[in-house]
N, CA, C and O atoms as a GROMACS GRO file, in nm:
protein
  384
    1UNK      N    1  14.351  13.116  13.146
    1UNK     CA    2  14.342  13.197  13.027
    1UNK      C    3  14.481  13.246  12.989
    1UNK      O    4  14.576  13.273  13.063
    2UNK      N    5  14.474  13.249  12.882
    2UNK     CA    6  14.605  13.341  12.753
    2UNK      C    7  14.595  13.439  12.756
    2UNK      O    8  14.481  13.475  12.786
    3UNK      N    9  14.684  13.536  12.732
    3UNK     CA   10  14.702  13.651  12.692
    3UNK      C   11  14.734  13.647  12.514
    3UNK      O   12  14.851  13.643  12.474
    4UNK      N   13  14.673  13.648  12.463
    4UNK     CA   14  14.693  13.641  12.265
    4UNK      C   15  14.664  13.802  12.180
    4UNK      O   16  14.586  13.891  12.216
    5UNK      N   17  14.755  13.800  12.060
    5UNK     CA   18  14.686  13.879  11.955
    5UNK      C   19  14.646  13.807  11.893
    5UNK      O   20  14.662  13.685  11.892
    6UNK      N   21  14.547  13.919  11.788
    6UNK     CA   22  14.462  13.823  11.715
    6UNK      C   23  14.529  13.884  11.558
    6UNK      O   24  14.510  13.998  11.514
    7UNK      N   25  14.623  13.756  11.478
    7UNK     CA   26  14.669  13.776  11.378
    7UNK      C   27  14.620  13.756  11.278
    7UNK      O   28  14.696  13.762  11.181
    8UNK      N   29  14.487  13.727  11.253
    8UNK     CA   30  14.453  13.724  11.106
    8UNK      C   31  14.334  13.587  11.131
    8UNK      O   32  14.328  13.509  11.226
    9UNK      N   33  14.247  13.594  11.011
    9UNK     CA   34  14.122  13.505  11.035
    9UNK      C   35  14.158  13.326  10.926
    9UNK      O   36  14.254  13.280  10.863
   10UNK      N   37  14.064  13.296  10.949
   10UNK     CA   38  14.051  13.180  10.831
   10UNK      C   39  13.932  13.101  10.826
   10UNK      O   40  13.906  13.046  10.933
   11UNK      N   41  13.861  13.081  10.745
   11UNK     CA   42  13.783  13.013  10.710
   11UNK      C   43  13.792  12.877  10.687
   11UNK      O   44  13.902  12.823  10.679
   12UNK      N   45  13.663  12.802  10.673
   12UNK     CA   46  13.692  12.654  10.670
   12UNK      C   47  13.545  12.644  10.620
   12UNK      O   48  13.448  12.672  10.689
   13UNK      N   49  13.541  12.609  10.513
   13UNK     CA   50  13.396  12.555  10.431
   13UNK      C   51  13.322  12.441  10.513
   13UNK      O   52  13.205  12.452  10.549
   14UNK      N   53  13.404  12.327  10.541
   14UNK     CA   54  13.353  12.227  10.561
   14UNK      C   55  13.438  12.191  10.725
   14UNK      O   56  13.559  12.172  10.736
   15UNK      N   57  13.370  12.190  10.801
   15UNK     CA   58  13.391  12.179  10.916
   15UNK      C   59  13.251  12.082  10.983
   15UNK      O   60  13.146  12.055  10.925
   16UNK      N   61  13.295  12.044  11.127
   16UNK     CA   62  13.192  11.967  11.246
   16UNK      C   63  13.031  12.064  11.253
   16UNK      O   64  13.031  12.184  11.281
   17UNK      N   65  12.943  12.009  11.232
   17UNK     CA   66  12.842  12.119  11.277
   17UNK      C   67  12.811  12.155  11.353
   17UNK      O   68  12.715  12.232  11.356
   18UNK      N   69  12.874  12.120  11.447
   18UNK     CA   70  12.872  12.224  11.612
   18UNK      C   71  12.909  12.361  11.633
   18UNK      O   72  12.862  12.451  11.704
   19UNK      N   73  13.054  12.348  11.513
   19UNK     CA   74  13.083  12.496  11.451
   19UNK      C   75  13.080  12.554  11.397
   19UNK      O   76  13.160  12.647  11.384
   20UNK      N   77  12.946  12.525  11.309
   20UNK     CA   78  12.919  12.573  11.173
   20UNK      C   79  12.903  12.737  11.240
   20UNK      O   80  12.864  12.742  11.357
   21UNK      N   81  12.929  12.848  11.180
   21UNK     CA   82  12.862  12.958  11.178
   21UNK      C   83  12.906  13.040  11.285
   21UNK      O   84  12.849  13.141  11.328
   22UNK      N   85  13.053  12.969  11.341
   22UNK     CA   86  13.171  13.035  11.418
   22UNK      C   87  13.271  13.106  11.316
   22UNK      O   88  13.285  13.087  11.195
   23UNK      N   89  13.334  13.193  11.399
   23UNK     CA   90  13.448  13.274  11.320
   23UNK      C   91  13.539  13.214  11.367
   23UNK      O   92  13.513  13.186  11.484
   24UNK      N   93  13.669  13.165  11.326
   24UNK     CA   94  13.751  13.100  11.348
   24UNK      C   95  13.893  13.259  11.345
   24UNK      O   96  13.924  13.318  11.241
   25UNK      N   97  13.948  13.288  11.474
   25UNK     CA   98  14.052  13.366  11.460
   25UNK      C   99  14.206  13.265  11.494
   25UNK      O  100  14.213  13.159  11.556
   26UNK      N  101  14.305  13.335  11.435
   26UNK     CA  102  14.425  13.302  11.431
   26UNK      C  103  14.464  13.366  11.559
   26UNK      O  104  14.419  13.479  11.574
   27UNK      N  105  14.512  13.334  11.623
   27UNK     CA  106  14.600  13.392  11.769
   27UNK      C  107  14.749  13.405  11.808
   27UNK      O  108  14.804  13.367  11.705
   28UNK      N  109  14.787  13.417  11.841
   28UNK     CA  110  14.915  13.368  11.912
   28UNK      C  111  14.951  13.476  12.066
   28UNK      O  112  14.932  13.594  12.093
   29UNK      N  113  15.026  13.335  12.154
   29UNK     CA  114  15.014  13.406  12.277
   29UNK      C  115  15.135  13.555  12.277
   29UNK      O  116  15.231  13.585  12.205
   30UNK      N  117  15.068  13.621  12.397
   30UNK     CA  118  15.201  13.724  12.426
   30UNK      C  119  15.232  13.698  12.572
   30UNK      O  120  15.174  13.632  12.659
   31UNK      N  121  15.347  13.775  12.572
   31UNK     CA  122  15.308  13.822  12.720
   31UNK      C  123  15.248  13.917  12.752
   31UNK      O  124  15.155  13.969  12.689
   32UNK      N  125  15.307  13.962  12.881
   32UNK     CA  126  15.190  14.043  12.960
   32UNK      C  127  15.190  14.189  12.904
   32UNK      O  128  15.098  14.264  12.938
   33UNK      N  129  15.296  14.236  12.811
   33UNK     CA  130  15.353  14.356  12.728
   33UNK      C  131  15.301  14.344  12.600
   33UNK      O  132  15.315  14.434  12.518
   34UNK      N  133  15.226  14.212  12.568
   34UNK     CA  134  15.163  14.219  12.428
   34UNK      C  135  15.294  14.153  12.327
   34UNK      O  136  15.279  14.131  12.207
   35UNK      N  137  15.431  14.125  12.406
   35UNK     CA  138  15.470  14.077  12.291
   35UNK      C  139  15.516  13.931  12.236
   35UNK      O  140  15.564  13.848  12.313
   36UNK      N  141  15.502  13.913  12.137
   36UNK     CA  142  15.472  13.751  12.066
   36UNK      C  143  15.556  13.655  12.124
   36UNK      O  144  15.678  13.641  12.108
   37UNK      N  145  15.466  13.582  12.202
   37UNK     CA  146  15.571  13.422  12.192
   37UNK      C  147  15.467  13.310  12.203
   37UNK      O  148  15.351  13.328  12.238
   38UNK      N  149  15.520  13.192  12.171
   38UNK     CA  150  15.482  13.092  12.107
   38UNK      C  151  15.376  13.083  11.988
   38UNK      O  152  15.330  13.185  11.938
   39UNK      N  153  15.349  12.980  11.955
   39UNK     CA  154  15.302  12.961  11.820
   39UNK      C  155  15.201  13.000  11.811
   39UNK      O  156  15.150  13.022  11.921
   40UNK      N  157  15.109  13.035  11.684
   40UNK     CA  158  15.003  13.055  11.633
   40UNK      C  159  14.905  12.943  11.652
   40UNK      O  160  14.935  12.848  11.580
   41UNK      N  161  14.786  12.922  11.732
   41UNK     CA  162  14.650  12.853  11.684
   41UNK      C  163  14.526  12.918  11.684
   41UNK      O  164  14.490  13.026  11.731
   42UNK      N  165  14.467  12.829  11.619
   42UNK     CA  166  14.305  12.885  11.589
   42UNK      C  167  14.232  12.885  11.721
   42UNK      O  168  14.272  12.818  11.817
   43UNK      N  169  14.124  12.962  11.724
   43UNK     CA  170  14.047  13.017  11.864
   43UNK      C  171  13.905  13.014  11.775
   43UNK      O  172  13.905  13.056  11.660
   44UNK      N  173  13.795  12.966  11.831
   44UNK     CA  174  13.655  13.044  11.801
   44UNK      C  175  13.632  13.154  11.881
   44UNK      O  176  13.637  13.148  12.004
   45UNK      N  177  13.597  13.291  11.796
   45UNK     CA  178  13.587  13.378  11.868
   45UNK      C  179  13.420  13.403  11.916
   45UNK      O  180  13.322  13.393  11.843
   46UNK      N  181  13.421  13.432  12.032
   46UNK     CA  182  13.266  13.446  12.108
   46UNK      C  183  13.266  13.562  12.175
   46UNK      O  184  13.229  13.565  12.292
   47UNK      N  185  13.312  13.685  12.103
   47UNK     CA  186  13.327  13.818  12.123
   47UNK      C  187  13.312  13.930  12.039
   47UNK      O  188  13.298  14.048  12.072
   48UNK      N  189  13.318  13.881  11.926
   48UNK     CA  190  13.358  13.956  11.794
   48UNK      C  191  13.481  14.061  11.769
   48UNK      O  192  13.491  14.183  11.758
   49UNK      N  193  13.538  13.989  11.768
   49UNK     CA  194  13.755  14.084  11.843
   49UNK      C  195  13.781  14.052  11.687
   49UNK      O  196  13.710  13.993  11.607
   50UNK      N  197  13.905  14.111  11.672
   50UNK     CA  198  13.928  14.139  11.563
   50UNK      C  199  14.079  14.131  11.518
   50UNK      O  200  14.170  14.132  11.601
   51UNK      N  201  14.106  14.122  11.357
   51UNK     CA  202  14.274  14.108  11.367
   51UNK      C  203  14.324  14.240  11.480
   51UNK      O  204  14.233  14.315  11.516
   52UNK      N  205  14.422  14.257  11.517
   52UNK     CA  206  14.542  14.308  11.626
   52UNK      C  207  14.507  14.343  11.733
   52UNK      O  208  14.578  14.415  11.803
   53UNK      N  209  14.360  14.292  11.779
   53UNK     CA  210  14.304  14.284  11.892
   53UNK      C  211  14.436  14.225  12.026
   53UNK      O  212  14.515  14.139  11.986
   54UNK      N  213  14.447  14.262  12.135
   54UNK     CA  214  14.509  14.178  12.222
   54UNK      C  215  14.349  14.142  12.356
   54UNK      O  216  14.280  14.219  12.423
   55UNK      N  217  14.352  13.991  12.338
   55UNK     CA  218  14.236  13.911  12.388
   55UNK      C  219  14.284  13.823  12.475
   55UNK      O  220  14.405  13.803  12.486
   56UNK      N  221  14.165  13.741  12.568
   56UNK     CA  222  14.169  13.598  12.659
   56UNK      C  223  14.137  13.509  12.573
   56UNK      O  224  14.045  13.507  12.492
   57UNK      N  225  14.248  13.407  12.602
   57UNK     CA  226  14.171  13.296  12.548
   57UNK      C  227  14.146  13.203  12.648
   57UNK      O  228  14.200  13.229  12.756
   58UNK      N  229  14.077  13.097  12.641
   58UNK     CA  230  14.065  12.987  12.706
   58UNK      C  231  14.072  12.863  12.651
   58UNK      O  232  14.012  12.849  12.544
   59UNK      N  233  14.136  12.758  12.703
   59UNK     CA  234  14.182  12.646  12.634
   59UNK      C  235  14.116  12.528  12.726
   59UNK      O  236  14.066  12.538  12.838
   60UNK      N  237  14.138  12.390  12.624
   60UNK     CA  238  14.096  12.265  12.653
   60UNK      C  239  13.953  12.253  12.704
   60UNK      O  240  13.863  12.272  12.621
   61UNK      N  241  13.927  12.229  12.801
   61UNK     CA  242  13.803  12.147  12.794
   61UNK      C  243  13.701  12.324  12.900
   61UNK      O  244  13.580  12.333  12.922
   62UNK      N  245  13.800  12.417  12.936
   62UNK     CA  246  13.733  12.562  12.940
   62UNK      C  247  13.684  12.600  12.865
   62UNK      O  248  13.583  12.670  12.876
   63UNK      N  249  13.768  12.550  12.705
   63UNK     CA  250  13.693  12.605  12.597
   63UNK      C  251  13.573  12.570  12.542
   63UNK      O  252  13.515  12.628  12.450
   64UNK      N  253  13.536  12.466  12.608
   64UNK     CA  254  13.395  12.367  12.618
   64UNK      C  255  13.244  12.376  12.690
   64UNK      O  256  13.137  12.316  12.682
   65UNK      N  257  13.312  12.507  12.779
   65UNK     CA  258  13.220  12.527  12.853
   65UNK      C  259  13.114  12.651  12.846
   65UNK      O  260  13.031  12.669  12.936
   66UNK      N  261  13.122  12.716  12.756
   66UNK     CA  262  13.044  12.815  12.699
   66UNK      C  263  12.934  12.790  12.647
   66UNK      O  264  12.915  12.678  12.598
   67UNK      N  265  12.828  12.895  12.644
   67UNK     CA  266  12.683  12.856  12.556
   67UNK      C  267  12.701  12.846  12.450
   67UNK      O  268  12.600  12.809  12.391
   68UNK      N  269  12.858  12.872  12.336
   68UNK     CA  270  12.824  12.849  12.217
   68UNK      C  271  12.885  12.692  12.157
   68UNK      O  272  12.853  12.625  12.059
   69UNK      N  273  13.013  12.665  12.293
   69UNK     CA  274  13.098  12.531  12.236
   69UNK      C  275  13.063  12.445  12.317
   69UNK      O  276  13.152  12.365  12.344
   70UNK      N  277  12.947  12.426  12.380
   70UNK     CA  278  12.952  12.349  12.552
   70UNK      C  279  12.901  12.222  12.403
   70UNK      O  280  12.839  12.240  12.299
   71UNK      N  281  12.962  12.107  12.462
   71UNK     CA  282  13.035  11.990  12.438
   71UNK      C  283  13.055  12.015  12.245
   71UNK      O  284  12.986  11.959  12.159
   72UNK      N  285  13.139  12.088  12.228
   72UNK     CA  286  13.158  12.099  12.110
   72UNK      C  287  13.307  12.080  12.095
   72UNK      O  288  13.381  12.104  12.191
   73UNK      N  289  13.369  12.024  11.947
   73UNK     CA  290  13.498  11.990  11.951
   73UNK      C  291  13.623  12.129  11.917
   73UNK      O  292  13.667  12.150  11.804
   74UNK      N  293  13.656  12.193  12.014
   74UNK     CA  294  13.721  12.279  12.001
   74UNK      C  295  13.804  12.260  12.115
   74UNK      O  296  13.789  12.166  12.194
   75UNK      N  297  13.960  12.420  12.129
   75UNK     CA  298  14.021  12.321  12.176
   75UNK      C  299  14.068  12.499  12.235
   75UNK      O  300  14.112  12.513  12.349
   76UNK      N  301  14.057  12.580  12.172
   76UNK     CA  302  14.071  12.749  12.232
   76UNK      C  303  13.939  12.852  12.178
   76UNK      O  304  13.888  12.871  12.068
   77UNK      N  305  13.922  12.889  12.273
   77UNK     CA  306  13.823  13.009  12.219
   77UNK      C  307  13.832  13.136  12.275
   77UNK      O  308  13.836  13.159  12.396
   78UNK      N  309  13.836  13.237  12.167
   78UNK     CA  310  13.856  13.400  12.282
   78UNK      C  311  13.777  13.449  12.332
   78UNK      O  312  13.683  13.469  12.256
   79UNK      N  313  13.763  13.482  12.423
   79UNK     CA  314  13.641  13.505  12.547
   79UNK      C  315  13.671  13.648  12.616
   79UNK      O  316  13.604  13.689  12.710
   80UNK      N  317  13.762  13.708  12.568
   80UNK     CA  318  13.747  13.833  12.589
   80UNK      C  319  13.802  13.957  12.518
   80UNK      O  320  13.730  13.957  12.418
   81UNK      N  321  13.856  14.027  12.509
   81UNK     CA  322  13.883  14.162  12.440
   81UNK      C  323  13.961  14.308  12.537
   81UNK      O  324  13.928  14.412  12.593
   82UNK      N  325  14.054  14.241  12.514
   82UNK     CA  326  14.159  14.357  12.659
   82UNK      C  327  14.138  14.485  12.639
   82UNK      O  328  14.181  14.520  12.530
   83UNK      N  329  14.088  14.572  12.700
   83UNK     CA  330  14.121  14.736  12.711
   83UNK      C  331  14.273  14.765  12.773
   83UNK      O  332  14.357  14.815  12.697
   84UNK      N  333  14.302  14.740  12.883
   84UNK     CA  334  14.435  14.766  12.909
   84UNK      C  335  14.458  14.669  13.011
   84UNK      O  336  14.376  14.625  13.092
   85UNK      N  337  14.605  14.633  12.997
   85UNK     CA  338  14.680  14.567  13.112
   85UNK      C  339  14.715  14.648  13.239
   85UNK      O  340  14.723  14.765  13.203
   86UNK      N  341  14.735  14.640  13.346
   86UNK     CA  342  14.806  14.695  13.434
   86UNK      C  343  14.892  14.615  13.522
   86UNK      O  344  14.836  14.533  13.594
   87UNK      N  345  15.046  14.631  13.526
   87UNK     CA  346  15.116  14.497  13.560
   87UNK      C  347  15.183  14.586  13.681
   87UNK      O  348  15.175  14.708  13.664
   88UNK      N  349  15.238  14.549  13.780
   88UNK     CA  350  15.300  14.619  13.887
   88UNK      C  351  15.236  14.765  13.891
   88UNK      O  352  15.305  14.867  13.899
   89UNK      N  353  15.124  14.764  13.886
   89UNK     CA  354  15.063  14.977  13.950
   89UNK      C  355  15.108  15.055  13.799
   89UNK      O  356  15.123  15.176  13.785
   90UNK      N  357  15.131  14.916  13.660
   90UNK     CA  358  15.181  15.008  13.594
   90UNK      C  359  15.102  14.991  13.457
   90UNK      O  360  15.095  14.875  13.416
   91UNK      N  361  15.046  15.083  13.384
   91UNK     CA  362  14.964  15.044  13.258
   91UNK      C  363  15.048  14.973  13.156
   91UNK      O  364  15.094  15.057  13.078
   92UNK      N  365  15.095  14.817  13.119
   92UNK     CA  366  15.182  14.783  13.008
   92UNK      C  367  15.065  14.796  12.862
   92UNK      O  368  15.114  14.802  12.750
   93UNK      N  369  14.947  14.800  12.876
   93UNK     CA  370  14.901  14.834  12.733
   93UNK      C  371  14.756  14.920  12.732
   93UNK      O  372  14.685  14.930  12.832
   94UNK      N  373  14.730  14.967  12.630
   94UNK     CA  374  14.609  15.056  12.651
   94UNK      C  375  14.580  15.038  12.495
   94UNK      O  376  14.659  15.078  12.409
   95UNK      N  377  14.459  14.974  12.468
   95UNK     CA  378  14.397  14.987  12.323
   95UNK      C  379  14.338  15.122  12.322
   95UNK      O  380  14.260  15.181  12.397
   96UNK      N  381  14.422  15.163  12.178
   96UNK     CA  382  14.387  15.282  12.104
   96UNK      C  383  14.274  15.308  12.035
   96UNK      O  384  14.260  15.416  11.977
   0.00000   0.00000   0.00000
């Protein structure tokens, strides 16, 4: 799993019907401080998290294995919703 925020949503009219009636969030990873690195991709979210959420994601064929994508064509999905980090005995984030 990733450590990601969740930057903003997007829609897709016409998509696979495996995913019809998924929310599709924008992500991008952080580190363990929440802050941004590498690129932005799409996630189905199976949590209901939200833009500036900091979430898990799970990728490749993990992301396959859920009751909502199990053999469905996806490739990240967020699977969780962080309350706080704690990195060395030390709190690096705490949702407000």
């Amino acid at each position: 799993m990733l450590i990601a925020r969740v930057i903003g949503e997007t829609i897709a009219t016409v998509k696979n019907e495996r995913v019809r009636g998924t929310k599709l969030l924008i992500c991008r990873q952080t580190d363990h401080t929440g802050k941004p690195i590498g690129k932005p991709y799409v996630a189905v979210d199976l949590v209901d998290a939200g833009v500036g959420d900091l979430v898990l994601t799970g990728h490749g064929s993990a992301a396959r294995q859920t009751h909502i994508t199990k053999d469905t064509p996806v490739d990240a999905v967020v699977n969780a919703v962080i309350d706080h980090l704690e990195v060395d005995g030390e709190i690096v984030f705490r949702k407000t």
